[in-house]
N, C-alpha and C positions, 0 to 999 in steps of 0.2 A: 348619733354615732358619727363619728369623725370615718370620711372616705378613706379608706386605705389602710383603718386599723384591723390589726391581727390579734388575736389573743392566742389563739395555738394553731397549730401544722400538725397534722398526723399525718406521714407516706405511708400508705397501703400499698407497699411494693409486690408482691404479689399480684395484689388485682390490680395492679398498674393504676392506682386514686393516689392525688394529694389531696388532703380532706383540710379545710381550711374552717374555722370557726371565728366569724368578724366579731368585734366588738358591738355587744346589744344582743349577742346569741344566736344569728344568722349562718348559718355553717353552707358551704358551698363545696363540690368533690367535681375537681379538675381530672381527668384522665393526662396521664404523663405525656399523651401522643398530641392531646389537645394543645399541652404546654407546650412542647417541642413545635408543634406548628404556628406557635405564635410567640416565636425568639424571638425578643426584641433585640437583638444585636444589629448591626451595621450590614453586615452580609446578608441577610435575613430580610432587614426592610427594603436594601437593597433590590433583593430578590419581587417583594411583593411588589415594590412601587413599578419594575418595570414588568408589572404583570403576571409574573410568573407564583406558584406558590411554593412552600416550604412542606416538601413532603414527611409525613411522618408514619412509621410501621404503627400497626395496631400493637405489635411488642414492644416498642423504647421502652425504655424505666428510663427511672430517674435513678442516677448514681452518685450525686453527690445535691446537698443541700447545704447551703452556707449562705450566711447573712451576710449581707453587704450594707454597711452602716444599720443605721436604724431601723430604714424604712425598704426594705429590696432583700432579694434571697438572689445568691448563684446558684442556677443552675444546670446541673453538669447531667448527659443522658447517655445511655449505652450506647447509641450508637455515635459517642467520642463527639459530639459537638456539647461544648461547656463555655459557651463565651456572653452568653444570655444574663444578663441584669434584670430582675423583675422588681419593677418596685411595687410595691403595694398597691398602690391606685392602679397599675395597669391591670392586679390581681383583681379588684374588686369591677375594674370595666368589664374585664371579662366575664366573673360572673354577675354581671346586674347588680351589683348592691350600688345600691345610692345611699347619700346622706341624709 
């Protein structure tokens, strides 16, 4: 299995899961709040590297999904922060999957 590939996305908006299935059939279910707390955006790492961290409600959803080239999803959360690029490898660090 190739790091960072996706074969499908199901948002369980409701239970607030993005449910993520790798390539080789490894399926991994991110909570929205989890995702929200690890923007990789600018502001965000900003935030972490000087210590601080990125809070997130146990309610955010996810409000918008959209790919960003090939390999990365935007994503957009209720609580109006949408400037987070995820690329796929960051997806698969986060949940453990190796190659």
């Amino acid at each position: 299995m190739s790091v960072g590939t996706i074969e499908a996305i199901e948002n369980r908006s409701r239970a607030g899961i993005l449910a993520v299935r790798w390539a080789g059939g490894s399926e991994h279910a991110f909570t929205h709040a989890e995702l929200r707390a690890a923007c990789p955006c600018s502001g965000c790492r900003a935030l972490r590297r000087a210590g601080g961290t990125v809070q997130a409600s146990a309610e955010v959803r996810l409000t918008v999904i959209e790919p960003a080239g090939s390999n990365a999803l935007n994503l957009g959360f209720s609580d109006g922060h949408a400037r987070g690029i995820y690329p796929f490898a960051l997806l698969a660090e986060l949940a453990g999957v190796h190659s």
